[in-house]
N, C-alpha and C positions, 0 to 999 in steps of 0.2 A: 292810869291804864294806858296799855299802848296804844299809836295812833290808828292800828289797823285795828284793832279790837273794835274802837270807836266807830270807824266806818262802818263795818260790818254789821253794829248793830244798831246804828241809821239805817240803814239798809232796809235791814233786818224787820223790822219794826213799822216803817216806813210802806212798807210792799207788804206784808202781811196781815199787818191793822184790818187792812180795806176787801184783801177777798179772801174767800171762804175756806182758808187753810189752817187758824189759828195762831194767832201773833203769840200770846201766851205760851205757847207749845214749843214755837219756836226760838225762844227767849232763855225758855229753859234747857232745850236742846244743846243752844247752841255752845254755851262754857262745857257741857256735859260729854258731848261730843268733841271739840275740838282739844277737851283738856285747858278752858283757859278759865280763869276765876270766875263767880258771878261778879255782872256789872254792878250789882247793890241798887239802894234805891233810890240814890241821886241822879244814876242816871237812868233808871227808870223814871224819874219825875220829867227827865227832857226829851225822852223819845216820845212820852204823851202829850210834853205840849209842843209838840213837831208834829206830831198827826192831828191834833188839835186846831193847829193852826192851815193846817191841808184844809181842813173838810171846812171849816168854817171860811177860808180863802176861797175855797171853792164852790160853794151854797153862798156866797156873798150876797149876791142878789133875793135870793129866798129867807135869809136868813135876816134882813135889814127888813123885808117888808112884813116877816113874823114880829117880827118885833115893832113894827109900825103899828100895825094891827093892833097893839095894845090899848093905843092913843087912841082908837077912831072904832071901840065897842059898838055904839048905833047905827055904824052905817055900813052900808053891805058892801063898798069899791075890794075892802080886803077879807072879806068872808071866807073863800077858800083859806089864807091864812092863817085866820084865827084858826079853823079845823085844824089845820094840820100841825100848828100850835098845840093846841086841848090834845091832839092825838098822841103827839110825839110827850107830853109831859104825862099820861096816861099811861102809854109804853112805859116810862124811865121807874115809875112807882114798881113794879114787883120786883125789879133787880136793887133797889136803893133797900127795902125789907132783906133781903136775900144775903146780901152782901153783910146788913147788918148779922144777920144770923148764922151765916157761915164762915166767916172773915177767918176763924181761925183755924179751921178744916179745911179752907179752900190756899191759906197762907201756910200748911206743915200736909196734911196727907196727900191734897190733890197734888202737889208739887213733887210728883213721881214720874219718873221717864216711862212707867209701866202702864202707869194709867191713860200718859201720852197716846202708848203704842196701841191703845184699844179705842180711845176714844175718838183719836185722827181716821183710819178710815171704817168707823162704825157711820161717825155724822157724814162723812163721804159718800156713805150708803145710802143716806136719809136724803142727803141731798140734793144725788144723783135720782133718787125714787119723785119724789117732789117736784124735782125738774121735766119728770115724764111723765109724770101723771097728770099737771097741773096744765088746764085750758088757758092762762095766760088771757082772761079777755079783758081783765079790770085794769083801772089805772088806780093811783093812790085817793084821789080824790073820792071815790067808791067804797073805799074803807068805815065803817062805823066802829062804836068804841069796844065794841066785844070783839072784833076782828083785831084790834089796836091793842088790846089785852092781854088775846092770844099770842101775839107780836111778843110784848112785853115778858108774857110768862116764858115765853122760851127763853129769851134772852137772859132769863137767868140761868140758865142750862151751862152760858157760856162761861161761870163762874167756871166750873173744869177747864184745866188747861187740856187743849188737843181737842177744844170743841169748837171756837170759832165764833167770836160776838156777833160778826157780819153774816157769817155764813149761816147762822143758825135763825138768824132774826129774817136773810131770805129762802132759806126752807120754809118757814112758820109762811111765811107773803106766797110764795110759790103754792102750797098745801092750800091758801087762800083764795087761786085763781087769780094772784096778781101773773103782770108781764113782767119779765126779767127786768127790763129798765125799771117799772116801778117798784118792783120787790125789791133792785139794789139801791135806789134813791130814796127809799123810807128808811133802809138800813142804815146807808150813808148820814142821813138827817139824821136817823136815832142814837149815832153816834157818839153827837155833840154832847151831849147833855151824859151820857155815859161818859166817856174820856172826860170831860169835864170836873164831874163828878170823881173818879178814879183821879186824876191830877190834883185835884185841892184834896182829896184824902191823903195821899204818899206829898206830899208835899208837907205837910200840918206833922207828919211824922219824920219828915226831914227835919224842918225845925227845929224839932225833941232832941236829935241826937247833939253831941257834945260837940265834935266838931267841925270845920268850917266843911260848905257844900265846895265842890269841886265846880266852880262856876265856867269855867273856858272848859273844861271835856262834858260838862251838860249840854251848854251852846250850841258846840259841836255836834254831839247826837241830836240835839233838836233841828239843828238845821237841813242835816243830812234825811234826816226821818222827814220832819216837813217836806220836800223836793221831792223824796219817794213818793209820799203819801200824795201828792198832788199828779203826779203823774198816774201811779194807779189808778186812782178815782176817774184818771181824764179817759184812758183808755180803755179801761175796762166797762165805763159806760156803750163804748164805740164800740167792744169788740162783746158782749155778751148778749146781745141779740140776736148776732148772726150763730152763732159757735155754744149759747147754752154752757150748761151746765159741766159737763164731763168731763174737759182736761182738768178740773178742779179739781173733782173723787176720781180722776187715775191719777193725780200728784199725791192725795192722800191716801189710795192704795199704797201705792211704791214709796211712801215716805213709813206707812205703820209696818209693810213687811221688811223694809231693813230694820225697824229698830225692833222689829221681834226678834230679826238675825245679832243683831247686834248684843242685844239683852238677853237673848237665851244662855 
């Protein structure tokens, strides 16, 4: 592939994984639009463990003492932990069924520039509605497992491309009277174990094929996508409190009416 192709879809991947515009959407856009090949799925397997490596770089600290908490069950020092542990593997169960049941619906029909064009600012809408609606007084620690669920069930939603893993899993948080910061740090966290999941799947199917993975332009995409991905997450924590929700559903307005212009 060429070298700009590469970049672009570090970029690409990188910045859009994390907020609520649809990475998937944009993935497939982007050869569709520009005229350039699909990147396939070697180097999808490196733009997820480039975002992969963002969120988990970035949760470092959160994410070492969830997993302390395993070791120290009877005693209360890592209690919040453990919950958000239980919650976030609770979340991860109706998309791990989902995925199983749909994999090959969501890998031939959903992969239509048309269903993009409806689906980026429909969830826009939902979004954007969620974001006004919702009194914002809870933090994540207030969540129980029916609210963690609900989380969850949406998040299968994201299985359509031009839906948005993040974005939809903080509509579901916002609709629940979470605050934006902790609607997008459950997101963020619920991430891991989704990408995670999604990378040792396309991976295991890399494998399969005959021949050699293109190991220096994966690198490549992962590196570039990781640096995106770390920066999104840095800023967009800083910048979504004050500024909400909206310039998100007016990017996914004006991204679903050109590709109505485009596709009519």
């Amino acid at each position: 592939m060429d070298p700009l192709h590469l970049i672009v879809l570090g970029l690409v991947q990188g910045l859009t994984e994390f907020l609520p515009v649809s990475s998937s959407g944009h993935l497939i856009l982007l050869p569709a639009l520009l005229g350039w090949p699909d990147q396939g799925l070697a180097h999808d397997v490196g733009a997820h463990v480039g975002t992969l490596v963002a969120v988990v770089v970035y949760f470092r600290r959160d994410v070492a003492r969830m997993l302390a908490s395993l070791g120290h069950a009877g005693h209360t020092t890592l209690k919040s932990e453990r919950r958000m542990l239980f919650h976030l593997c609770v979340a991860t169960l109706p998309v791990i069924f989902a995925g199983l049941l749909l994999h090959q619906l969501v890998a031939t029909a959903f992969r239509d520039p048309l269903v993009i064009a409806v689906t980026t600012p429909g969830y826009g809408l939902l979004l954007l509605w969620a974001d006004r609606r919702g009194r914002h007084h809870r933090d994540d620690d207030s969540l129980g497992w029916r609210d963690v669920l609900c989380i969850g069930l949406a998040q299968c939603l994201a299985l359509v491309p031009g839906t948005s893993r993040s974005g939809i899993t903080m509509t579901a948080a916002l609709f629940l009277d979470l605050g934006r910061n902790a609607a997008a740090r459950f997101a963020f966290l619920l991430s891991i174990p989704a990408i995670l999941l999604a990378g040792v799947y396309e991976s295991f199917q890399l494998l399969r094929l005959p021949e050699a993975a293109p190991w220096g332009s994966m690198g490549l995409v992962g590196l570039i996508s990781a640096g995106a991905g770390w920066i999104t997450i840095h800023y967009f924590l800083k910048f979504i409190a004050r500024v909400g929700m909206l310039p998100f559903a007016l990017y996914r307005f004006a991204l679903g009416a050109v590709l109505v212009a485009v596709l009519a």
